[in-house]
C-alpha positions in Angstrom: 21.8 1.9 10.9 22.8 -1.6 9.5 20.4 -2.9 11.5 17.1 -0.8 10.6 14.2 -2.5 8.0 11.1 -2.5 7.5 9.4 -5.7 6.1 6.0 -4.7 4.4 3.9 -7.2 3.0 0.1 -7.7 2.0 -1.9 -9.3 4.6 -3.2 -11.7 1.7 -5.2 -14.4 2.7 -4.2 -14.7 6.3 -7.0 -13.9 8.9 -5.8 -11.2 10.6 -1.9 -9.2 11.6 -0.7 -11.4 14.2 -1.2 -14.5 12.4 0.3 -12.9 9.2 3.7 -12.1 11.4 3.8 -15.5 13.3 3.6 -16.9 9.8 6.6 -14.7 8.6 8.6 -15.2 11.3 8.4 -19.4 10.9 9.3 -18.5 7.4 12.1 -15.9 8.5 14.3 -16.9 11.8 16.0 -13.6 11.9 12.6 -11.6 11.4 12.0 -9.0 14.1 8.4 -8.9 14.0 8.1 -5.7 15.5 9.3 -4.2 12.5 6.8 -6.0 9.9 4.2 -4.0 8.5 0.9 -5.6 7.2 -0.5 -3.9 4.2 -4.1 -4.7 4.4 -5.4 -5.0 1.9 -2.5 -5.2 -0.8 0.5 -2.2 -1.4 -1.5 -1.4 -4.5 -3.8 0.1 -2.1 -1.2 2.7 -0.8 -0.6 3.8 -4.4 -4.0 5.4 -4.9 -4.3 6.3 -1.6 -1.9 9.5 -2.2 -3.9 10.5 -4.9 -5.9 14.1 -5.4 -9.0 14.3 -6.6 -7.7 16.1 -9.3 -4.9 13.8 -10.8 -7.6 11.2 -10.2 -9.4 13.2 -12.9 -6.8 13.6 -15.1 -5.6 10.0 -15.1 -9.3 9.3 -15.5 -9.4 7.1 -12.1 -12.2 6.1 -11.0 -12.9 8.6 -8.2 -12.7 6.5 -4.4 -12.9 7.6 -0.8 -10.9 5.0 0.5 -8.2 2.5 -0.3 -8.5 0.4 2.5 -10.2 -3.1 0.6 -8.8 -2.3 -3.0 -7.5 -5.2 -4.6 -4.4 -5.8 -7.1 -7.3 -6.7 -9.7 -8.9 -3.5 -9.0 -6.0 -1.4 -8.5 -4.7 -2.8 -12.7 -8.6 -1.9 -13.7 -7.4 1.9 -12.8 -4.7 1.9 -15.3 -5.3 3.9 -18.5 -4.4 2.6 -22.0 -2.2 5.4 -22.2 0.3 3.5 -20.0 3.1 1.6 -21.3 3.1 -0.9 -17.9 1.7 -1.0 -14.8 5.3 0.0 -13.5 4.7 3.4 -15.5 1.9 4.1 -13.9 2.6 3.0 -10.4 5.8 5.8 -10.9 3.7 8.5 -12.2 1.3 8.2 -9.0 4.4 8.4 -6.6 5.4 11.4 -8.6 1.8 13.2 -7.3 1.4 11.4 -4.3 0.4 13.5 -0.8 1.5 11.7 2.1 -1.3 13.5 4.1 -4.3 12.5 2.0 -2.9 8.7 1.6 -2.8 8.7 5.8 -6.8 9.7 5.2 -7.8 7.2 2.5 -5.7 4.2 3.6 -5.6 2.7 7.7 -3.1 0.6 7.3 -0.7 3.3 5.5 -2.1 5.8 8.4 -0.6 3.4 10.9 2.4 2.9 9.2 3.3 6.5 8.9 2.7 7.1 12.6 3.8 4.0 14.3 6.5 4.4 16.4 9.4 1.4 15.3 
């Protein structure tokens, strides 16, 4: 088990998956790049994936189908005033999150979920 990881990162900038690993693995020698996962757009994305309609309402979130080209920018436009930090709220949507309705709204956390390491 020492061995096991997962190294997740937002696919940023870069044009596509396999350039985003090639670049981590110049970056990190020891990287096994079969065990990076590309968050496309950004992890933010994932957050508000796993979120039902109704919290969405509660939270008063802007209602969304998908997650799959949400940016950081538009992921801190979702926070209500009634947050202390955007830490705050990023815990209180993992405390309602659904695994199965994030695999619908978000591809890349779909294939995360699934994939086989």
């Amino acid at each position: 088990m020492d061995d096991e990881y997962y190294f997740i990162c937002d696919i940023n900038s870069t044009p596509c998956v396999t350039a985003k690993k090639q670049k981590l693995a110049q970056k990190y020698r020891n990287l096994d790049q079969g065990r990076i996962q590309v968050v496309i757009k950004e992890i933010e994305s994932w957050y508000l994936a796993g979120l039902a309609e109704k919290k969405q309402r509660q939270l008063k979130i802007k209602p969304f189908k998908d997650t799959n080209d949400l940016t950081k920018e538009q992921f801190n436009q979702q926070i209500p005033n009634s947050f202390d930090s955007r830490i705050d709220f990023m815990v209180e949507l993992l405390k309602n999150y659904s695994i199965e309705i994030a695999q619908i709204r978000n591809k890349s956390f779909s294939y995360f979920i699934n994939r086989e390491f």
